[in-house]
N, C-alpha and C positions, 0 to 999 in steps of 0.2 A: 504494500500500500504506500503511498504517498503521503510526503509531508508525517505530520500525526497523526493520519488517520490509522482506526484500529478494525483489523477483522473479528466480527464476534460470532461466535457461533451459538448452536442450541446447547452445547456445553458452558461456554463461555459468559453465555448473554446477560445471566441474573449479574454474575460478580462485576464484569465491567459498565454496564448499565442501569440496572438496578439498585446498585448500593452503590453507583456514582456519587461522590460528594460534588462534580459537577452538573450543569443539565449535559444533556447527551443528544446529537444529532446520531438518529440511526436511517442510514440508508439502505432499503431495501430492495436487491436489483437481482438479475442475474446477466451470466454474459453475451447469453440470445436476444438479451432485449434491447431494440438502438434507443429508446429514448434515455435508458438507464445510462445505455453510453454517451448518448449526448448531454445526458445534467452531470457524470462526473467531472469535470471539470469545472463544473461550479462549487460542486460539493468539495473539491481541492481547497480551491479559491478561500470557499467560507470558511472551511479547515486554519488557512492561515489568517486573516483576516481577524477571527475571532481568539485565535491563540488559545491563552491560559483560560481562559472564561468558558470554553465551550469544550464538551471532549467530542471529536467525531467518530465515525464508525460504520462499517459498512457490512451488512448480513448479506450472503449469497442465496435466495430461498430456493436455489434448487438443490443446495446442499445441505441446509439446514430447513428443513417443511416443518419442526415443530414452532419455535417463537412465531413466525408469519403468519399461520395456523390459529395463536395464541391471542393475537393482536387483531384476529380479522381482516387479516392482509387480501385483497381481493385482484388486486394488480398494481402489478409494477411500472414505474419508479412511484414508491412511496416510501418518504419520509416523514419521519416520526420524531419530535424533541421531547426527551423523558426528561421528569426533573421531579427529584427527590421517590424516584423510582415510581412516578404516573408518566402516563399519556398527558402532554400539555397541549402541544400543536398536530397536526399529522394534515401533510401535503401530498396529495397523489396526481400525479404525474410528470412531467417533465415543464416545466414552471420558469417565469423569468425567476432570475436572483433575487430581484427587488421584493417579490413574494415571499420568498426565503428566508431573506431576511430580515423582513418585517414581520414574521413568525419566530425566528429567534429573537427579536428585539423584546418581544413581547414577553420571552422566559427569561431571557438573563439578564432583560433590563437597562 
C-alpha cells in the first residue's frame, strides 16, 4: 500500500479499526473494479493530506467477504469513516474528493 495506508482484513479489521484511537477511512474495493481504481488515488491523496488525524485503510472484499458482509457492503467503491469504532460517514461510489472530504471534515473536525 501507499503512503500510510493500511491493508485490513477480516482478521485484522476489529484491532486496526475498531479500537482505532483514531477515526478511520476504510476503503472498500476490489481489483476488478475500475471505479475502485479510479478513486484510489484520491484515497492516497487524503491518506497524506490528513496525516496524523486520520488512519486510512483499505479492505479487499473479494478476499475478505466477512467485515463487507458485516457493514452491509452492497457495492463497490465504498467508503466508510469509523470513529470510536461506529459507522460515522459511508460514501458509495467513486465521488469527487470535495465529497470526501467534506465527510471527513465532519469526523475529525
Amino acid at each position: 500500500m501507499a503512503g500510510n495506508i493500511i491493508e485490513v482484513t477480516d482478521g485484522s479489521f476489529e484491532q486496526e479499526v475498531l479500537q482505532s484511537d483514531l477515526p478511520v477511512l476504510v476503503d472498500f474495493w476490489a481489483p476488478w473494479c475500475g471505479p475502485c481504481r479510479a478513486i484510489a488515488p484520491v484515497v492516497e491523496e487524503l491518506s497524506a493530506d490528513y496525516g496524523a488525524k486520520l488512519k486510512v485503510a483499505k479492505c479487499n472484499v473479494d478476499d475478505n467477504p466477512k467485515i463487507p458482509g458485516k457493514f452491509g457492503i452492497r457495492a463497490i467503491p465504498t467508503l466508510i469513516i469509523f470513529k470510536n469504532g461506529n459507522v460515522s460517514e459511508q460514501i458509495t461510489g467513486a465521488v469527487a474528493k470535495s465529497q470526501i472530504t467534506a465527510a471527513i471534515d465532519k469526523v475529525v473536525g
